[in-house]
N, CA, C and O atoms as a GROMACS GRO file, in nm:
protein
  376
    1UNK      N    1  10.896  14.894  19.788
    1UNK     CA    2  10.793  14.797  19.754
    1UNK      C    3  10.849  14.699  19.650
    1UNK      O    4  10.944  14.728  19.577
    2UNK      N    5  10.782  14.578  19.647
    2UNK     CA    6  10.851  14.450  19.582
    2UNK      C    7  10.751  14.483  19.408
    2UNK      O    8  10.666  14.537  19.337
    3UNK      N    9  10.822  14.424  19.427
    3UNK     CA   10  10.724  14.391  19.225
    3UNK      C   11  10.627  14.301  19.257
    3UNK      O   12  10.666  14.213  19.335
    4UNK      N   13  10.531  14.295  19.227
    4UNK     CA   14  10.425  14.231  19.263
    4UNK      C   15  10.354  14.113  19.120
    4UNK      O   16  10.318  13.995  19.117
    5UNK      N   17  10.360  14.222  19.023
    5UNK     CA   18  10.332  14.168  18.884
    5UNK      C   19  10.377  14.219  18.779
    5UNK      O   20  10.336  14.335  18.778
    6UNK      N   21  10.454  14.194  18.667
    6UNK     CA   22  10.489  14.255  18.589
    6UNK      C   23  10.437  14.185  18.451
    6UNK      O   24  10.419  14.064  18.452
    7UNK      N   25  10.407  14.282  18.299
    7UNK     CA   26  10.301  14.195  18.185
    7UNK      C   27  10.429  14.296  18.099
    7UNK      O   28  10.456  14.415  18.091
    8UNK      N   29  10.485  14.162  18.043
    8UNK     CA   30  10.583  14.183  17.923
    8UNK      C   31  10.491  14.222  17.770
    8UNK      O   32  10.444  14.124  17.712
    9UNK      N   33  10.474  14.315  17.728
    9UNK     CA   34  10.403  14.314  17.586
    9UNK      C   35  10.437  14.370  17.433
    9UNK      O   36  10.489  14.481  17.422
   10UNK      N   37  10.422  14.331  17.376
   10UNK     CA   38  10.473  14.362  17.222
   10UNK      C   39  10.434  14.323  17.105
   10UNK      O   40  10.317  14.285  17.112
   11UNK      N   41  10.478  14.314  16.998
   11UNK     CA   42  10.446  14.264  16.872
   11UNK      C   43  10.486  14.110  16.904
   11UNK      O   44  10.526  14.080  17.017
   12UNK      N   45  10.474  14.018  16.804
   12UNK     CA   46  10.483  13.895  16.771
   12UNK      C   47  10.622  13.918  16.754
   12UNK      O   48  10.657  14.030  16.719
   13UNK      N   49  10.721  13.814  16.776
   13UNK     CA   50  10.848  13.809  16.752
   13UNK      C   51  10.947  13.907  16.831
   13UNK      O   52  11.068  13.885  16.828
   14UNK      N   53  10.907  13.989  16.884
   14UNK     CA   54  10.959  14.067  16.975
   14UNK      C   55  11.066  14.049  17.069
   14UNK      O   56  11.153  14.135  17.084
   15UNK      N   57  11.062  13.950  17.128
   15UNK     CA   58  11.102  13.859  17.220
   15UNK      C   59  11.034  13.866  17.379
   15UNK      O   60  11.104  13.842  17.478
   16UNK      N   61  10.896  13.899  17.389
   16UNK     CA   62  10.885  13.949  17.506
   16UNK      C   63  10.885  13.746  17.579
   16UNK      O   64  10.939  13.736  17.690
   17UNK      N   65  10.847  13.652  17.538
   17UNK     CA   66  10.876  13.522  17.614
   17UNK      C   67  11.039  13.511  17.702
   17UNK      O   68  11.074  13.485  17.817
   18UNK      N   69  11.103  13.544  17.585
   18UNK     CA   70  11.251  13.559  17.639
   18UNK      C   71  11.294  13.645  17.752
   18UNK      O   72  11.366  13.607  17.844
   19UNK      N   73  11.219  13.821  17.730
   19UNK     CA   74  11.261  13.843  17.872
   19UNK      C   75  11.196  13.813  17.995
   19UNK      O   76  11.222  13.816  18.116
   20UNK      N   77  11.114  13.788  17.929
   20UNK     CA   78  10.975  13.709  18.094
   20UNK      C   79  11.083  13.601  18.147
   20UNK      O   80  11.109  13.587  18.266
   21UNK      N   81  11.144  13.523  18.042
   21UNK     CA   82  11.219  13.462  18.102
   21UNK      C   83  11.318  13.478  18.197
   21UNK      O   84  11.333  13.426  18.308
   22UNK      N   85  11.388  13.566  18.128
   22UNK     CA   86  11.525  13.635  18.202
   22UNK      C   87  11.488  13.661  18.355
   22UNK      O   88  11.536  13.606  18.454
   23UNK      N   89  11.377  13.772  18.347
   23UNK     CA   90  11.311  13.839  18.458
   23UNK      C   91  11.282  13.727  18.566
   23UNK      O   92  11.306  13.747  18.685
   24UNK      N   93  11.230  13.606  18.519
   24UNK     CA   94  11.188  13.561  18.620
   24UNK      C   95  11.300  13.411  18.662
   24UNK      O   96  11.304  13.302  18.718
   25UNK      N   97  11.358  13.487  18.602
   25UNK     CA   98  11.516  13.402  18.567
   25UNK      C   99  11.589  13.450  18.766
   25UNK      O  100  11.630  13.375  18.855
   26UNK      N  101  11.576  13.572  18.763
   26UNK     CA  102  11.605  13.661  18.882
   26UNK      C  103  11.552  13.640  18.955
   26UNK      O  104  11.620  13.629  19.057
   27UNK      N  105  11.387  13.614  18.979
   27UNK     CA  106  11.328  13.594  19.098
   27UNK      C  107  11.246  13.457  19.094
   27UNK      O  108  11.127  13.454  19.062
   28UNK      N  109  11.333  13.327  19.133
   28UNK     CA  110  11.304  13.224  19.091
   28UNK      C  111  11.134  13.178  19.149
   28UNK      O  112  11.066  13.086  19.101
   29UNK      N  113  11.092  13.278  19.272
   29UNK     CA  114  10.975  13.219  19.346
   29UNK      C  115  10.842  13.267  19.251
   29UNK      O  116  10.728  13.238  19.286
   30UNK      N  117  10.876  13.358  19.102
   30UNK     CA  118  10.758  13.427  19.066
   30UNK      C  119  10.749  13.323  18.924
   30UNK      O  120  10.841  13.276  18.857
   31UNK      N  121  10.619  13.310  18.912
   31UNK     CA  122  10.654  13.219  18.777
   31UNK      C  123  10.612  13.272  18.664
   31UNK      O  124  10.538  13.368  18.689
   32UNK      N  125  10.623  13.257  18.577
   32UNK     CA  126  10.599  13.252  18.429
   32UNK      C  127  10.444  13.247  18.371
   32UNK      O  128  10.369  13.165  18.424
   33UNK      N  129  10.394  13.331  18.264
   33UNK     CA  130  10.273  13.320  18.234
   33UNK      C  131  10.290  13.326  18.116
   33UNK      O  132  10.321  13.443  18.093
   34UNK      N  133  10.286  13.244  17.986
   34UNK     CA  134  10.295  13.283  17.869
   34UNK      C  135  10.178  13.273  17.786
   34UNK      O  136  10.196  13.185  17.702
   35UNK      N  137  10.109  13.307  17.779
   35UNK     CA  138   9.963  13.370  17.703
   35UNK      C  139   9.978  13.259  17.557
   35UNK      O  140   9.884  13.204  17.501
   36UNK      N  141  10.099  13.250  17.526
   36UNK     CA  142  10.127  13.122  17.394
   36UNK      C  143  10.063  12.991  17.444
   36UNK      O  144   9.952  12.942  17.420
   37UNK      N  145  10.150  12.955  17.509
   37UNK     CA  146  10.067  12.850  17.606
   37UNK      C  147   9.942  12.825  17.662
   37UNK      O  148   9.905  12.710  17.682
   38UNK      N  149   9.854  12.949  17.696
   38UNK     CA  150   9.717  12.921  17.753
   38UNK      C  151   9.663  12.911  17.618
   38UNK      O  152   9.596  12.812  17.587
   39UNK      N  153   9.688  13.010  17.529
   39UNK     CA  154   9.584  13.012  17.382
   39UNK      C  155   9.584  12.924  17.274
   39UNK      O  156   9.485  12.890  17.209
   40UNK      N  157   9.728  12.878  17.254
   40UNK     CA  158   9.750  12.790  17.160
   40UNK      C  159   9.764  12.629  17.183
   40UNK      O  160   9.825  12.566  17.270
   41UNK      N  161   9.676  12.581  17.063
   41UNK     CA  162   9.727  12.465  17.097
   41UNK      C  163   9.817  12.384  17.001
   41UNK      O  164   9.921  12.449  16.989
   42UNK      N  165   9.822  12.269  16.927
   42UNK     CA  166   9.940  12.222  16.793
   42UNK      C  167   9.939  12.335  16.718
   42UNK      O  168   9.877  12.441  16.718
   43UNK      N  169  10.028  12.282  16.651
   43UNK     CA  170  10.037  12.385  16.495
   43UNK      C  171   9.981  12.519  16.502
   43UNK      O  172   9.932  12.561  16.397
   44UNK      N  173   9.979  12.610  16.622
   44UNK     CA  174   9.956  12.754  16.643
   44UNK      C  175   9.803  12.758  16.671
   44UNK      O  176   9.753  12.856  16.726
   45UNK      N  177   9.736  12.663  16.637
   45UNK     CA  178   9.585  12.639  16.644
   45UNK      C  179   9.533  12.731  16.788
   45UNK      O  180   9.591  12.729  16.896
   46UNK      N  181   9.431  12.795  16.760
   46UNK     CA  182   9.390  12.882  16.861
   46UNK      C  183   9.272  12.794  16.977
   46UNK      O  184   9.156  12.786  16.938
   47UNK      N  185   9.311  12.727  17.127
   47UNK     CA  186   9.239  12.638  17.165
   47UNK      C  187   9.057  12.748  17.172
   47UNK      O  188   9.031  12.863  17.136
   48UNK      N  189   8.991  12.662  17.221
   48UNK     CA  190   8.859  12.736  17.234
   48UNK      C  191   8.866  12.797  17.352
   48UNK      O  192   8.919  12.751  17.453
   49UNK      N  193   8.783  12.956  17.333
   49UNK     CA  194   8.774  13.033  17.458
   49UNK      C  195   8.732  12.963  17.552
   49UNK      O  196   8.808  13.018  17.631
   50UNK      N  197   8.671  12.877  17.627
   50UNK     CA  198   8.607  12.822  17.775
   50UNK      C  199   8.741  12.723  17.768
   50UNK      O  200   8.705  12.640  17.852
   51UNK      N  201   8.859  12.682  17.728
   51UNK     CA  202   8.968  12.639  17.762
   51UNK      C  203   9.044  12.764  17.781
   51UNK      O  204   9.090  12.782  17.894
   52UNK      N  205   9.062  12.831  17.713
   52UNK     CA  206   9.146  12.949  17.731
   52UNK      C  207   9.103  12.967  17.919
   52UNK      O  208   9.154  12.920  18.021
   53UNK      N  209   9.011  13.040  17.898
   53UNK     CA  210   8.898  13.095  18.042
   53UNK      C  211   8.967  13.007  18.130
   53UNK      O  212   9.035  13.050  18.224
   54UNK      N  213   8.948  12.856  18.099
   54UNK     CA  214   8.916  12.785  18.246
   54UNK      C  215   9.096  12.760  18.266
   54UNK      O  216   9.118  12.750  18.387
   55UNK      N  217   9.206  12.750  18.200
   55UNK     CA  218   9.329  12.786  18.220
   55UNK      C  219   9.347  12.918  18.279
   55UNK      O  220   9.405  12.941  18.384
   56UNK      N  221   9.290  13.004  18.198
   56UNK     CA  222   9.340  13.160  18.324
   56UNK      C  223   9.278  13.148  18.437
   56UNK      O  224   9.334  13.190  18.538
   57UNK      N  225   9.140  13.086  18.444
   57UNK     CA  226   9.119  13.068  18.611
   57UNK      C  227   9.201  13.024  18.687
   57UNK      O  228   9.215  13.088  18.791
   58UNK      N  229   9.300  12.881  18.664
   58UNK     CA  230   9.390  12.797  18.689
   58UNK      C  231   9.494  12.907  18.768
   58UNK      O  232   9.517  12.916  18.888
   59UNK      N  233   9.545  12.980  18.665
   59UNK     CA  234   9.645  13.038  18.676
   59UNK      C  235   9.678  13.142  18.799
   59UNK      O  236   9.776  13.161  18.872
   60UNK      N  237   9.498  13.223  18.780
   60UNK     CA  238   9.476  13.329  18.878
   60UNK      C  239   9.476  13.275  19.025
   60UNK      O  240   9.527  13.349  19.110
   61UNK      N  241   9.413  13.127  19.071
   61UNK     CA  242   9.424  13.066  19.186
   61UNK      C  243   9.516  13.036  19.249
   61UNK      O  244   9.536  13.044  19.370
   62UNK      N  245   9.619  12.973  19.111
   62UNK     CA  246   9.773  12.923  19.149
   62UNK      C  247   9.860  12.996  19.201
   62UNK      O  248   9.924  12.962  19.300
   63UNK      N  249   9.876  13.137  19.126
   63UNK     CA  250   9.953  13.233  19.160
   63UNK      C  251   9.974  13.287  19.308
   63UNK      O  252   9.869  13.318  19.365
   64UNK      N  253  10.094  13.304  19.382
   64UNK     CA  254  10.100  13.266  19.467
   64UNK      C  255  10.138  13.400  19.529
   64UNK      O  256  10.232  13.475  19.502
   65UNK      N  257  10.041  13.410  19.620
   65UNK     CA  258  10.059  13.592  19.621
   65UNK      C  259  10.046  13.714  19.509
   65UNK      O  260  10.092  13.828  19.503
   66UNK      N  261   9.984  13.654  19.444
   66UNK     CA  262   9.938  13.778  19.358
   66UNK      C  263  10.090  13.778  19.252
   66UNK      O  264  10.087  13.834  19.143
   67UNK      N  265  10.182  13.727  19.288
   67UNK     CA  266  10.325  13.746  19.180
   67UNK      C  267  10.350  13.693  19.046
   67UNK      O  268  10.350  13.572  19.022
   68UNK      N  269  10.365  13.761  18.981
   68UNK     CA  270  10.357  13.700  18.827
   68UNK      C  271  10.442  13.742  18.735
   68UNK      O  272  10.433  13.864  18.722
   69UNK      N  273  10.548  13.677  18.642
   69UNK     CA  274  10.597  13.751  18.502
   69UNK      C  275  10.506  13.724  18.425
   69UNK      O  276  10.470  13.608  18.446
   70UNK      N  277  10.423  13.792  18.308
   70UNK     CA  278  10.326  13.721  18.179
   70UNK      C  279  10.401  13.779  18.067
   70UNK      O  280  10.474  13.878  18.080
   71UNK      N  281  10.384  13.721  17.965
   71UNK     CA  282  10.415  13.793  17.857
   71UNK      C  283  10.237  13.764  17.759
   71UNK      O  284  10.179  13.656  17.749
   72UNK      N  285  10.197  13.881  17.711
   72UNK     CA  286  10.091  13.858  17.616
   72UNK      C  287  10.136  13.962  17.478
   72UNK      O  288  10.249  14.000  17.450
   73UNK      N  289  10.062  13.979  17.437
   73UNK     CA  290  10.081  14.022  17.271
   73UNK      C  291   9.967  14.121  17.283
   73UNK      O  292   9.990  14.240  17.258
   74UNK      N  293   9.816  14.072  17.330
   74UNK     CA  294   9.682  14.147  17.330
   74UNK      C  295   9.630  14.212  17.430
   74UNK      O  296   9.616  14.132  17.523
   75UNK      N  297   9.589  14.334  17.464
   75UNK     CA  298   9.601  14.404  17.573
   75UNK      C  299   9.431  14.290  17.607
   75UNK      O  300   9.398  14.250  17.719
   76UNK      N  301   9.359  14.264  17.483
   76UNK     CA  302   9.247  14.178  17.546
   76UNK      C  303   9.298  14.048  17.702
   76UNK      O  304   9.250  14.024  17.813
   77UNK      N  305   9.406  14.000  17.629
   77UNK     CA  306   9.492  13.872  17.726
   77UNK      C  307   9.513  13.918  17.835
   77UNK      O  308   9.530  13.849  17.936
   78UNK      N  309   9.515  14.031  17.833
   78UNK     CA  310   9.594  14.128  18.010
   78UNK      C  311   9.512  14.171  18.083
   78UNK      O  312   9.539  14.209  18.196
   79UNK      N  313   9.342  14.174  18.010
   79UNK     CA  314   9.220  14.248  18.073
   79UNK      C  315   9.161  14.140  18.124
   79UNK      O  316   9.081  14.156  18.216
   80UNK      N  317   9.196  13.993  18.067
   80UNK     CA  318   9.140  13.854  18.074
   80UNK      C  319   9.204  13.808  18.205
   80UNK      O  320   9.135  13.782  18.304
   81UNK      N  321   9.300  13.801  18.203
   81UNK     CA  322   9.451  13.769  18.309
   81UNK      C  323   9.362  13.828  18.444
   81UNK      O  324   9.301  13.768  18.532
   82UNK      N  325   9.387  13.988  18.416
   82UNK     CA  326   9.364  14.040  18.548
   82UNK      C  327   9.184  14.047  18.610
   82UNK      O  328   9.158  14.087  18.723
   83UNK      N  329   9.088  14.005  18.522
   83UNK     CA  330   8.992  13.967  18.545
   83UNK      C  331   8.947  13.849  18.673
   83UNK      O  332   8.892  13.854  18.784
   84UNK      N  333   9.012  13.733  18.575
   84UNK     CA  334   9.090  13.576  18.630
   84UNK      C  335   9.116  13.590  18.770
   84UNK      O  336   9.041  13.537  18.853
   85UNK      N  337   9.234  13.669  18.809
   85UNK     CA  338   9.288  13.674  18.920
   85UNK      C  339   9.233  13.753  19.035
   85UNK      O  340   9.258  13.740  19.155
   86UNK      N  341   9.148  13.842  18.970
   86UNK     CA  342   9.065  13.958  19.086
   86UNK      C  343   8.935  13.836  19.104
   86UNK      O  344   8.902  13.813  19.220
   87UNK      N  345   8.883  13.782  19.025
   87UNK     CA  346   8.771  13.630  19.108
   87UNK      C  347   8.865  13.590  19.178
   87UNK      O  348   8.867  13.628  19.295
   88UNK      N  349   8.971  13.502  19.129
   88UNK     CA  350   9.030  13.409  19.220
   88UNK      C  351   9.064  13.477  19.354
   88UNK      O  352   9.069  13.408  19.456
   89UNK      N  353   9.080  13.571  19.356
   89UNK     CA  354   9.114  13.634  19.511
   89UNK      C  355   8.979  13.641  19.595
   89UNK      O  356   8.988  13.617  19.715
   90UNK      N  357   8.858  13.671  19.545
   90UNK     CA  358   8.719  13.702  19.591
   90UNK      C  359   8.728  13.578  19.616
   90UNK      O  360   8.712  13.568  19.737
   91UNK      N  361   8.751  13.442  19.554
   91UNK     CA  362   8.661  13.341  19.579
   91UNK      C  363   8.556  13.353  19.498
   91UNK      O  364   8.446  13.321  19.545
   92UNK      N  365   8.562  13.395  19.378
   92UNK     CA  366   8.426  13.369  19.287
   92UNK      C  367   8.543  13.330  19.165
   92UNK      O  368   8.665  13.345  19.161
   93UNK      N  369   8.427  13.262  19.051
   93UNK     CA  370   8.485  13.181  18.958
   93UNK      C  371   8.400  13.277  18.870
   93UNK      O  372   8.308  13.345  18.916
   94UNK      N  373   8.445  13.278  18.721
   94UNK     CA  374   8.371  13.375  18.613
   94UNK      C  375   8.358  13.257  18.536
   94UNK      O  376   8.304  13.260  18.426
   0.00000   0.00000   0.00000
């Protein structure tokens, strides 16, 4: 069986962005999810949850076959993620 999804997680500074990278460095068709990016916006600023939300919806639709590297920090981000993506497959929006 193929890898389907894999969620890089750790402390802050860890490097888990870097190996999401690597990883998906290998399988160029799976892309990248970096939880930095959906949450933050300038200067580390935390964007507002219904941006957060309506980006992981984005994400869960986009994803292309269910395949994903993410890296998050908060097991909350990974319960959010896989929330996201189980609508987007139904065809319902949260």
């Amino acid at each position: 069986m193929m890898l389907q999804r894999l969620i890089v997680t750790g402390p802050n500074g860890a490097g888990k962005s870097y190996l999401a990278a690597l990883l998906a460095a290998a399988r160029p068709y799976v892309p990248v999810v970096s939880f930095d990016a959906i949450k933050l916006a300038s200067n580390w600023n935390r964007r507002p949850q219904a941006e957060i939300d309506a980006e992981l919806l984005k994400v869960g639709t986009s994803v292309s076959g269910g395949r994903l590297v993410a890296d998050a920090a908060y097991r909350a981000d990974i319960l959010r993620l896989g929330r996201q993506m189980r609508s987007s497959w139904h065809g319902m929006s949260t």
